[in-house]
N, C-alpha and C positions, 0 to 999 in steps of 0.2 A: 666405432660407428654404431650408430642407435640399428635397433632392427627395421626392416620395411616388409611391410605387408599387402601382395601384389593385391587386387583387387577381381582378377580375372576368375577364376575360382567361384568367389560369390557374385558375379554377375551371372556367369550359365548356372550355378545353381538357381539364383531367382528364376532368370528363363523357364529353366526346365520344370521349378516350381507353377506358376503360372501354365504354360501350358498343360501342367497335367492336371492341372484344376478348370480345363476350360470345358463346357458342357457340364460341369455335375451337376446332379440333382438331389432333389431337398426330399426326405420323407415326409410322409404324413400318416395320419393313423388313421384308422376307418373304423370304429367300435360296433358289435354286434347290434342288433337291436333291442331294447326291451322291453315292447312291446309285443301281441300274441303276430306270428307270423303273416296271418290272414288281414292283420290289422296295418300291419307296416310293410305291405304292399296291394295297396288298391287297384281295383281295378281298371284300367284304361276307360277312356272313355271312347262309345262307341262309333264316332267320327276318327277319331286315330287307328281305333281296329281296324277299319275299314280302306284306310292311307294303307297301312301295315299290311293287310291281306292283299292288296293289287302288286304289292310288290315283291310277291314270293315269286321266284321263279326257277329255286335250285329243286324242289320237289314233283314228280308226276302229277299235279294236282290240275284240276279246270280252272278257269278263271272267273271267280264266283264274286260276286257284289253279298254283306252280310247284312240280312235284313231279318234285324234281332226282333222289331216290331210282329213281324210276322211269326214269330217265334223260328228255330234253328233247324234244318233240315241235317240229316248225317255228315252230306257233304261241307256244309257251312262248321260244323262243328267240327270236323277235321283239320280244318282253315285255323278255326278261335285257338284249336289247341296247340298247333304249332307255332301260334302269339302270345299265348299265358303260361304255358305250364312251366312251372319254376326249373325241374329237373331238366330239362332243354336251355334254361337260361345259365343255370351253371354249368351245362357242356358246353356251352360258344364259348366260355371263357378260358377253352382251351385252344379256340383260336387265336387270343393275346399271346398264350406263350410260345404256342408253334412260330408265330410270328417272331416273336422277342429270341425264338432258337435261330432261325434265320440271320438275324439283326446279328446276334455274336457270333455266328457262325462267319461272317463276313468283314468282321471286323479285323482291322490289322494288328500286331503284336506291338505292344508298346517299347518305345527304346528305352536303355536303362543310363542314368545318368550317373555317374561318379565322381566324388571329390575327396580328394585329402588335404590336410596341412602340417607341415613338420617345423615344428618350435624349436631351434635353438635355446637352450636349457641349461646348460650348461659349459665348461672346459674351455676352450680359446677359444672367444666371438666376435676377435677382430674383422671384421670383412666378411662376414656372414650373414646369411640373410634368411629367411622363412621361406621353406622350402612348399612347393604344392604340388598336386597331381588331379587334373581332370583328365575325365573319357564320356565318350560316348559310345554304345554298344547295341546291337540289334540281332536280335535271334530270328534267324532266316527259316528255321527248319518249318514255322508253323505256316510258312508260304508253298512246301512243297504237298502238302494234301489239302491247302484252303479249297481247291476246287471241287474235291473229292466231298469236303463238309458241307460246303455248302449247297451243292447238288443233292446231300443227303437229306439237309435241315429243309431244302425247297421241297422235298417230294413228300416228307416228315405234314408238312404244313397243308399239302396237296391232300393229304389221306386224314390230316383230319377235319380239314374242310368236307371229306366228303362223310364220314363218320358221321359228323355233326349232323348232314344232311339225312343221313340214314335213322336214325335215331328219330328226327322229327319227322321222319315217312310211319317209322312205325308208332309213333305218336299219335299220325295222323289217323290212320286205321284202325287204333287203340278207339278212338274217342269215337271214331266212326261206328265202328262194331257195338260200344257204350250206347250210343243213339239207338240202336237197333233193339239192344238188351232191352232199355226201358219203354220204348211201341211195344214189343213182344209182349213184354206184360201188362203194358197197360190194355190192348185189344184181350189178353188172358182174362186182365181184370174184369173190362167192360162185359165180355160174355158171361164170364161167373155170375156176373150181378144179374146179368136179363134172366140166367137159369135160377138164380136165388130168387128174383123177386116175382118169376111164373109159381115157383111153389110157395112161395108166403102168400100169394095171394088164393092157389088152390087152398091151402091148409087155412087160412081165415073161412075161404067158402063152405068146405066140408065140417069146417068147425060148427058154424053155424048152424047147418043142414043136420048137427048132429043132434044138438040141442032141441031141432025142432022132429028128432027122431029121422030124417030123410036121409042118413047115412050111417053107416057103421063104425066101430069103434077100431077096427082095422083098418076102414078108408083112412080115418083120423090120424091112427098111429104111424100109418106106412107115410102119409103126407107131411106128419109133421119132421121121419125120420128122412126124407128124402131134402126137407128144407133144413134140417141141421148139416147134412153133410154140405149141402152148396154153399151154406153160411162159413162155416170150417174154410172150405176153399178159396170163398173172398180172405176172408182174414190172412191167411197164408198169402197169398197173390199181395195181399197191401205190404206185408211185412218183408216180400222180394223186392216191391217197387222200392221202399222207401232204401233196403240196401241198395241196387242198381240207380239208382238217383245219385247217392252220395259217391259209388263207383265215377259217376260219370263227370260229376263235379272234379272229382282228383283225374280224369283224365284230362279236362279241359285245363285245369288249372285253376278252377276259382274255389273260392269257400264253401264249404259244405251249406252254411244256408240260402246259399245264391237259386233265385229262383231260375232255372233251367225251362224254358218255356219252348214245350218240342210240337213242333208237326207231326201228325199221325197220318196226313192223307196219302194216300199211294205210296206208303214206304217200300211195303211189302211186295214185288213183281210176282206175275201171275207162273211164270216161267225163265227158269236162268239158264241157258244154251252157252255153252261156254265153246271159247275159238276152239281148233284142233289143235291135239296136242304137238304137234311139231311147230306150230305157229309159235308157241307158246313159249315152248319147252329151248329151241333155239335161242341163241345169242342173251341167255342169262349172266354169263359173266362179263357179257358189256353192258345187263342193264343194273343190276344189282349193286345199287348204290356202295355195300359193303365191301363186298367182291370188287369193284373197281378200287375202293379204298386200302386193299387190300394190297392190289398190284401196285400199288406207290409207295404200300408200305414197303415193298418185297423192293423195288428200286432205291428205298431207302437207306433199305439195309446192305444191297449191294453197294451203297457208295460209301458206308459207314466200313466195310469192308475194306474197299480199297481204300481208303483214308488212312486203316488201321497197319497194311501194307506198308502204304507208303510213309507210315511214321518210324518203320525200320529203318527208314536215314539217318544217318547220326544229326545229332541235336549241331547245329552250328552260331556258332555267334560273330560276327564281325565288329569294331567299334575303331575308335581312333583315339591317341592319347596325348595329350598335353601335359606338361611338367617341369618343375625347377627343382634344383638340389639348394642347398645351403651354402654354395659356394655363388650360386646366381647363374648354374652354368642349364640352359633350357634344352627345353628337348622335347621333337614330335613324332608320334610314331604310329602305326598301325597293328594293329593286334585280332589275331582268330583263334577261337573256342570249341572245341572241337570232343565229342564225345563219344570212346569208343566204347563201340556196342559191342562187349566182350561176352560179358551174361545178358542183360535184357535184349531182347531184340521183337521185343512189345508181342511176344509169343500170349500173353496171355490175354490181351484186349484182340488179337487176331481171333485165339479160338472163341471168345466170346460173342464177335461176331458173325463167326461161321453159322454157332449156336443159333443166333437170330436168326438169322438167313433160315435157316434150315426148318427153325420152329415156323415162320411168317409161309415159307412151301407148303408144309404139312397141314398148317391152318388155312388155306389159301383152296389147297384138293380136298380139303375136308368138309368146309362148308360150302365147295363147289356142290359136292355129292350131295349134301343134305337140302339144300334148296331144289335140285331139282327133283327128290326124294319125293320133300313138303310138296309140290308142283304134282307130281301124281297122285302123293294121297287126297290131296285138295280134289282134283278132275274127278277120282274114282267115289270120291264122297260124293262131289254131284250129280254125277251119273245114276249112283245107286239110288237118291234121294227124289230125282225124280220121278220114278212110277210109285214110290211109295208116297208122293204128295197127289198124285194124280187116283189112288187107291185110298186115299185118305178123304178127298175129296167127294168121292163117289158113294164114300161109307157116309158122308156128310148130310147128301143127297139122300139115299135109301134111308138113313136116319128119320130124316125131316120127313119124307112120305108116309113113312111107320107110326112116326108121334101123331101124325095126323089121322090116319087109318083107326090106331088105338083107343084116340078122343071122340071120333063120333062112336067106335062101338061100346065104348065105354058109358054113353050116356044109354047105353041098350041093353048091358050088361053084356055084350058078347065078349068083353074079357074082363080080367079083376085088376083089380088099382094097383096091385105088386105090381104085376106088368107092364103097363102104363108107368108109372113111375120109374123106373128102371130103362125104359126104352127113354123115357127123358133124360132120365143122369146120362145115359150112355151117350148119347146126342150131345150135350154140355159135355161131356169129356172127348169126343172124338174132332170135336172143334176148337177145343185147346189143342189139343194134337195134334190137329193141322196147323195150328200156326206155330206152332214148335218145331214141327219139319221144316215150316219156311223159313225160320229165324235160324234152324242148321245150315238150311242152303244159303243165306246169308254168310255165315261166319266162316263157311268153306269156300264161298264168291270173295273173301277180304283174306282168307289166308292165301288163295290161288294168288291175290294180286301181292301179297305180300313173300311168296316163294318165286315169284316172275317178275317182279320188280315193277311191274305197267298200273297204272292207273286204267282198271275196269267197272267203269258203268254199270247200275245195275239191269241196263237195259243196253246189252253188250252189242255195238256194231258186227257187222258180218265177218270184218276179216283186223287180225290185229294193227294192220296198217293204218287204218285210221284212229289208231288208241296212242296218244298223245306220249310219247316217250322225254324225259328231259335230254335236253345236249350236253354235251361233256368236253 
């Protein structure tokens, strides 16, 4: 009798072919760019910024319309940079894969399909026939902590959502504080130049007066030495602006030659009173973007935990089997896999996640402590910096009464030009000085908001209540 060759075999193998081809996906390549960075990503245009900035709403931020025409206020540029800057566009794209950890973390174990065939070959083939064997099999074990992973890979996803968020808060503050840096020095600028261009014009006058003998060669030299140094001083001041320019460009995200076009009116507040610190100082680990990121890390790792636990089950497999001998004699049957856990008993993915756990706590009360650390030194710098701006002030005033006082007696001779000169540098330098105080109390008004998580004003409401918290 010829041989016969069932067919049942290769049909579930097709099946099972086919089904495990159903869903796949196809690669594609994405090659770098070759062009200069700056070049192979343009800037938005300033209609989509402005779609794009109405719609932030995971950040402490106001709700600002950008009106680039007008040129950028601190706040507005807070907004641009948490829409351009590149190094925030490659941390979202760790929400693809938090996401895509979810995705497999929920996915079910594939069943495993088997086939044989046994050829009669040989010896007596009377009445024989091709023998076969299918099965179908499924490993149950990866069912018994799916719940466990996937609570883990959810909260995994939760905390980097909120990372993300954090990173673009301090983005925001970054660029904002950047805004401040360069007013600071351009109002530094602007004064040097009034104090440079008071003594170029004295030192052209006395030049003159010299020539015609009505002055002395002291008046001369002290006036021209008093317009070298102011000249010195601009120059230095251009050469900060043009660094803090280009700082500010890389915090917003655009090209270093992008014209940054700033507002200078009222940046500066006359007075920063900040809440008390109990107002403040409370409930930072519910607002602090990181710190909440934190605590989903710490949930995460707890379920990475008991996942790790619960993979101490032994591995099981069940499946069912189909088959013929070479006599034609069939046979159906059921079958379980069973693995005993003599040595592994996944001891060493446990302590690893103990590990986690344990490091995610310790980082968790650590930068608990330091934020509210940041949070008093921030307070205690403002505190100190206000009677010294208000003494700065005062010195600004009695300044300006002196240079005046010393100009009429100086046309009298009741004092000599050293002095005069000098009461004027000191004037020009005690009014960079002031504004250097205030651009401190600035930068400790954006770390305060940056160690207490709140969006504060520079023109702070009475009570933190009405300082705009995000929801969670």
């Amino acid at each position: 009798m010829g041989l016969k060759v069932s067919r049942a075999p290769r049909m579930m193998l097709l099946v099972g072919i086919l089904a495990a081809s159903n869903g796949c996906q196809v690669y594609h390549g994405q090659p770098l760019p070759r062009a200069a960075v700056s070049r192979s990503r343009p800037v938005p245009a300033w209609k989509k910024l402005r779609i794009a900035a109405a719609r932030i709403h995971s950040l402490p931020l106001p709700p600002l319309p950008l009106q680039h025409a007008e040129g950028l206020t601190p706040a507005e540029a807070a907004v641009l940079a948490v829409l351009l800057n590149p190094s925030l566009r490659a941390l979202r794209d760790q929400r693809g894969e938090a996401a895509a950890q979810v995705l497999q973390a929920g996915l079910l174990p594939n069943p495993q399909l088997t086939e044989s065939t046994s050829l009669v070959t040989g010896g007596y083939r009377t009445g024989t026939f091709t023998g076969y064997g299918a099965g179908l099999s499924w490993n149950i074990a990866r069912l018994i902590n799916r719940s466990a992973r996937l609570a883990a890979a959810r909260y995994h996803r939760g905390q980097v959502d909120l990372e993300v968020a954090w990173r673009e808060w301090q983005a925001a503050l970054a660029a904002r504080l950047a805004v401040y840096d360069v007013l600071a020095i351009q109002r530094e600028l602007a004064q040097a130049r009034l104090a440079r261009d008071y003594l170029q014009h004295d030192w052209s006058v006395l030049t003159v007066a010299f020539h015609k003998r009505l002055a002395t060669l002291l008046e001369v030299t002290a006036a021209r030495s008093a317009e070298r140094q102011a000249e010195n001083q601009v120059l230095q001041l251009k050469q900060q602006l043009r660094q803090h320019r280009i700082l500010l460009n890389r915090a917003l995200g655009l090209p270093p030659p992008f014209p940054a076009n700033l507002r200078i009116d009222g940046t500066f507040p006359r007075r920063l009173a900040p809440p008390q610190a109990s107002l403040l100082l409370d409930g930072i680990p519910k607002r602090r973007l990181d710190l909440l990121a934190l605590r989903l890390g710490y949930r995460s790792a707890q379920e990475k935990l008991r996942a790790a636990v619960l993979q101490q089950f032994p591995r099981i497999s069940i499946g069912f089997q189909q088959g013929s001998d070479t006599s034609n004699l069939h046979t159906t049957g059921f079958g379980v896999t069973l693995d005993l856990p003599m040595f592994d008993h996944n001891q060493g993915r446990i302590a690893s996640a103990k590990a986690s756990r344990k490091a995610l706590y310790d980082t968790y009360v650590a930068r608990t402590f330091t934020a509210q650390s940041d949070a008093y030194l921030a307070l205690a710098n403002l505190h100190a910096l206000q009677p010294r701006i208000r003494a700065s002030r005062q010195a600004v005033t009695g300044l300006e009464m002196l240079r005046k006082t010393y100009a009429q007696a100086l046309q009298f001779g009741g004092v000599d030009v050293v002095s005069y000169y000098t009461v004027v540098t000191r004037l020009s330098t005690e009014k960079i000085h002031l504004l250097r105080l205030k651009e401190q109390a600035v930068r400790n008004w954006i770390a305060l908001a940056m160690a207490t998580g709140l969006y504060l004003p520079l023109e702070p409401p009475r009570s933190v209540e009405n300082i705009r918290v995000p929801t969670q």
